[in-house]
N, C-alpha and C positions, 0 to 999 in steps of 0.2 A: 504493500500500500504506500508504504513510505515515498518510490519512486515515483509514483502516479502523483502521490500529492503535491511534489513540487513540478508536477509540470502544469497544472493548476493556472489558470489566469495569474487571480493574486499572491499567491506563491514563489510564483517563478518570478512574479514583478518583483516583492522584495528581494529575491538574494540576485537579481539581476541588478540593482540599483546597490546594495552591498559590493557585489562583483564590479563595477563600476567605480565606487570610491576606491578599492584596490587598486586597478590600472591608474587610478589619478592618485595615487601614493599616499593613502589616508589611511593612518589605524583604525579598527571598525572597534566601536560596544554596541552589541546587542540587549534589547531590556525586552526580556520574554521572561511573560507568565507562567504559573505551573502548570503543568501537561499541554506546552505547545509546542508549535515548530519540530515536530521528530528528525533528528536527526540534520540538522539546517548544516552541520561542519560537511560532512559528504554532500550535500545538497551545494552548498556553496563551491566546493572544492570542484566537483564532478564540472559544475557552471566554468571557471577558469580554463577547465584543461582544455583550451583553445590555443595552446601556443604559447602562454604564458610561461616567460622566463624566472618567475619565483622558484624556489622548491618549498613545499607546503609541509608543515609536521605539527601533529600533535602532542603538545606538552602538557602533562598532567602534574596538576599543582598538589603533590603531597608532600610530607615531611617537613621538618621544622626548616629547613635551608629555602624553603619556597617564599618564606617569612621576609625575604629582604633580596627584592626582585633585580636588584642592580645584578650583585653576586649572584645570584642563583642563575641568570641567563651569561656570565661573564664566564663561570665554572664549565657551563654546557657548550657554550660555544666559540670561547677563545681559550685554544688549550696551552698555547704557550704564556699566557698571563702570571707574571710574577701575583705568587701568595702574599707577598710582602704590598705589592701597590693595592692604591683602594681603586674598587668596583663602584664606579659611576656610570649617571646617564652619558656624560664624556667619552667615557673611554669605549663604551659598548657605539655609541651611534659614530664615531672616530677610526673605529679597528673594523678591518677588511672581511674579516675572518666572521664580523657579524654581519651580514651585508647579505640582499636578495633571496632573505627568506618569507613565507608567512609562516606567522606559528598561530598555532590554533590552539587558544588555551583554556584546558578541560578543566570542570570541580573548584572554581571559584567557589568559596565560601566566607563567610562575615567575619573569620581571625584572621585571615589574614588581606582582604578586600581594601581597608585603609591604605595601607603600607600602597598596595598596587594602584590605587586610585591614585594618588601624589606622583608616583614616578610615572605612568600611562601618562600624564597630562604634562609630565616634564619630558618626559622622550619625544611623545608629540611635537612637542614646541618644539624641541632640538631639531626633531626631522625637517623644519624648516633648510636646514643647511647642506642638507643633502640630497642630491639627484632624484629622482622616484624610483629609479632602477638602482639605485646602490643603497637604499632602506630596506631594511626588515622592517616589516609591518607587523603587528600587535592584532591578533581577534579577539576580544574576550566577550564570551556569555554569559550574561547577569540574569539570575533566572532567581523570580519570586521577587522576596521582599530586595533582593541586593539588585534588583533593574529598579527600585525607584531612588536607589543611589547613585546614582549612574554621575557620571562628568559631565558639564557641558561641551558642546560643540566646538572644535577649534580647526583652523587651516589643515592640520594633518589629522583631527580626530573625528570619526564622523559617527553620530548614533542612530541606531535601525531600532524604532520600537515597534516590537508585534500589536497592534492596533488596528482593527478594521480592513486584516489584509485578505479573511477570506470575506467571500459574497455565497450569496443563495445559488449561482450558477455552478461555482467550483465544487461545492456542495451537493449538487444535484448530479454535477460531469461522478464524483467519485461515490456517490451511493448509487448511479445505474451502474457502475464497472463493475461493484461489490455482488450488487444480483445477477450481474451477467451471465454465469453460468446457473443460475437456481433455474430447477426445472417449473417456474409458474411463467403463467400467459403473460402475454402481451399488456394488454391493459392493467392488470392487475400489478402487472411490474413494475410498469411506470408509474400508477399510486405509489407504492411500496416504497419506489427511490425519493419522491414528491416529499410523502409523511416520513421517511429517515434525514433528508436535507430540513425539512422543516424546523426537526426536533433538534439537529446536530447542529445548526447558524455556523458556528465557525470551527468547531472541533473534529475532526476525523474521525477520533475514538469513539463518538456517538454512534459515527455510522457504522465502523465496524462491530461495536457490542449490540446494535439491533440488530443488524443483519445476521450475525452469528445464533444471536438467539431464535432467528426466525422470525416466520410471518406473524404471530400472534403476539407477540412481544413489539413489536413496528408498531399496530394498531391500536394494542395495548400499553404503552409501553411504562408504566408505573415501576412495576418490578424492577425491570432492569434496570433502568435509571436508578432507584433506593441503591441496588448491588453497586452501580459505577459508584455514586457518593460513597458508600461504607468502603472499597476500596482506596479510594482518595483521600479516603479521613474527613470528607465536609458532613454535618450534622447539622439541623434546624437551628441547634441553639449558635453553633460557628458562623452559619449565613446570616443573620441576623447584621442591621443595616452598617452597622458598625468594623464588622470582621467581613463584609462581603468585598473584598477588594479584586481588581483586576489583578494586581499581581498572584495571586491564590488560583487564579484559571476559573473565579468565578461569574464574571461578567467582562463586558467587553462592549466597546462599537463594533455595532454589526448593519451596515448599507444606511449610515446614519445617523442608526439612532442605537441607545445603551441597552443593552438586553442583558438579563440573568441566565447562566447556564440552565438548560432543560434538568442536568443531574440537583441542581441547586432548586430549584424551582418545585420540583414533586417532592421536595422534603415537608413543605408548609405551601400549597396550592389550593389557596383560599380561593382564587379568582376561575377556579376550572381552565388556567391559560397553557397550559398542559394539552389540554383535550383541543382549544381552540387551534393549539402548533398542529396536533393530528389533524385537524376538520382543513387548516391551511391546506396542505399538503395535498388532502385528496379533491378540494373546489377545485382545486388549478388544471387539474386531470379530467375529474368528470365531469364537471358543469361545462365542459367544452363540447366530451364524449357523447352529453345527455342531448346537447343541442343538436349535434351530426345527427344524433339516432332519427331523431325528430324529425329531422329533414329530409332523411331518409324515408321515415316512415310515411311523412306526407306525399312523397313522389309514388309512391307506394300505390296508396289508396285515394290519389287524388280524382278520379269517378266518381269517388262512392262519397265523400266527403259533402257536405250540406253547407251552407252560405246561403244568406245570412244568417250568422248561429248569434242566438243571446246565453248567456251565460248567466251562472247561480247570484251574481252580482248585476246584475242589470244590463251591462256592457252589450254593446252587440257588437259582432266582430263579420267585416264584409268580405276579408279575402282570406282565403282558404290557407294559406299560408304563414298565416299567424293564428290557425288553430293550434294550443297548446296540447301538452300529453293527457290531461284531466279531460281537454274537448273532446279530442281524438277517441278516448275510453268510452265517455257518454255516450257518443256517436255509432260506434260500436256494438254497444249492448242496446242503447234504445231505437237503433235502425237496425239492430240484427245484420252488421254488415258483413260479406262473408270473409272474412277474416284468418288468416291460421291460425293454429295454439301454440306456434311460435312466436307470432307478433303480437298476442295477445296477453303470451309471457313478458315478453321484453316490455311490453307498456305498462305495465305492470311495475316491472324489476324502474324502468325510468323514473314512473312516478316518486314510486318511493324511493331511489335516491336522489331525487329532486328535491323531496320534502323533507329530508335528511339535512340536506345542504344549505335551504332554503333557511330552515332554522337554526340553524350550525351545531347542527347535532354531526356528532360522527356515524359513517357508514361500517356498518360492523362488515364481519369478515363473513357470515354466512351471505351477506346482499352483495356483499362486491366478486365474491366467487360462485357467484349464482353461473351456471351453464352457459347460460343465453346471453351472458355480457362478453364475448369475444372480438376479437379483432377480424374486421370486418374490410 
């Protein structure tokens, strides 16, 4: 999934716009929340291998010598360095021997994140003095509460914050891939990916843990949702207005506007906006489906159809064409038209998910996998 997800509209736009501050000789921070971006160092790196003259390595910040960044990358990377001279932002952005790499640095955490925030923003500035091709450039990812400590922006420092980078489309492109191979129909499918993009706004692993669990867990998806939060450790009383933060991978801009994670949200789903994300999901599908059927059907039985028809509201309707599927029924039964017991199913199966949707009720899974709604 990982790979698909960075090829993603908004996706691929952020670490193309990251990839970009690299070629123009900029140290990147990332300020990503918890459980985002999978995987963004391969994603980035894979983006590069176009010729790029870096060489790329991952540095993983453990042990106490990680505590004082000058030394710790002077140790690793200039090996004839006298023990006796001291380790500066100087001597590192000055000697040859550091020069024309990217490092990608893993397991940032908050003992030792100080120390690295002061010299990041002092080698930055130093980069000033040197070529773009003869810089080692700096990645680091701030993930949680350490992205909203982040450095400001400088000439050689650039920040990527994960914000509002997926959309409902990306969404939609990676929950059809996910059903692609599941043996259900057509129609059916495309709800399925509609109500998983619904539910998931900008997280991936929504759509893989409904998908996984299945069709009944999509439509339903309460259950699941509870299992992703107790895995993630979010609880009702942790979401609560005060702990509900972005950095937490709780909420987010999403096409706009701030939404609450789906897992965050069925913890205390007072509003039934839960149920409203599934009813999303399948209008955008069937309330399109309902109207072809319709039109279908009218070409159909356009003989047998009657005009002027008045209707249980007063209305009278003169062209045949804007008889609804409720007219279309009456007409049916109170002309005795002769009809199949197929089309008389489907008008049927229409109504009622017309009336479903009409109200924002959701369409359950016995209506929407009824026989007679196939692809056509």
């Amino acid at each position: 999934m990982d790979s698909l997800f960075w090829q993603l509209g908004g996706p691929r736009r952020f670490v193309k716009r990251a990839a970009d501050d690299l070629r123009e000789g900029r140290n990147l921070v990332f300020c990503l929340p918890e459980h985002s971006a999978p995987r963004i160092g391969e994603a980035l790196r894979r983006f590069l291998d176009d010729g790029s003259s870096w060489a790329w390595q991952k540095l993983a910040l453990c042990g106490d010598d990680c505590r004082h960044p000058a030394s710790f990358l002077t140790r690793r990377f200039v090996p004839d360095f006298s023990n006796t001279a001291i380790a500066n932002v100087g001597t590192l952005t000055n000697n040859e021997a550091f020069a024309g790499r990217i490092l990608w640095l893993e397991d940032m955490h908050s003992a030792i994140w100080p120390a690295w925030r002061g010299f990041l923003e002092e080698y930055s500035h130093a980069c000033r003095a040197r070529s773009v091709w003869d810089r080692t450039l700096l990645c680091v990812p701030l993930v949680g509460d350490l992205a909203e400590a982040a450095p400001a922006e400088d000439i050689c420092l650039a920040k990527h914050v994960w914000s509002g980078v997926v959309d409902s489309l990306d969404m939609l492109v990676l929950s059809s891939h996910l059903l692609r191979e599941r043996a259900i129909p057509g129609v059916q499918k495309r709800v399925l990916a509609a109500v998983c993009a619904s539910l998931s706004l900008w997280d991936p692993e929504v759509a893989e843990w409904l998908t996984n669990a299945g069709v009944d867990a999509i439509l339903k998806p309460d259950l699941t949702l509870r299992m992703m939060a107790r895995d993630r450790g979010w609880s009702a009383e942790r979401s609560a207005a005060h702990e509900m933060r972005w950095s937490l991978g709780m909420k987010d801009m999403f096409e706009g506007c701030e939404r609450v994670h789906s897992a965050v949200l069925v913890l205390d789903d007072k509003t039934g906006e839960i149920g409203r994300r599934v009813w999303s999901g399948q209008v955008g599908v069937l309330f399109p489906l309902v109207e072809e059927r319709r039109q279908m059907i009218l070409k159909e039985l356009a003989q047998h159809l009657v005009v002027p028809y008045r209707t249980r509201f007063g209305s009278t309707i003169t062209d045949w064409r804007d008889l609804e599927i409720g007219h279309i029924e009456s007409q049916i039964v109170g002309n005795n038209l002769p009809v199949s017991a197929d089309t008389r199913c489907l008008l049927r199966q229409l109504r009622q998910i017309r009336n479903c949707l009409a109200h924002q009720d959701t369409v359950s899974r016995e209506l929407l996998f009824d026989a007679v709604l196939t692809e056509t």
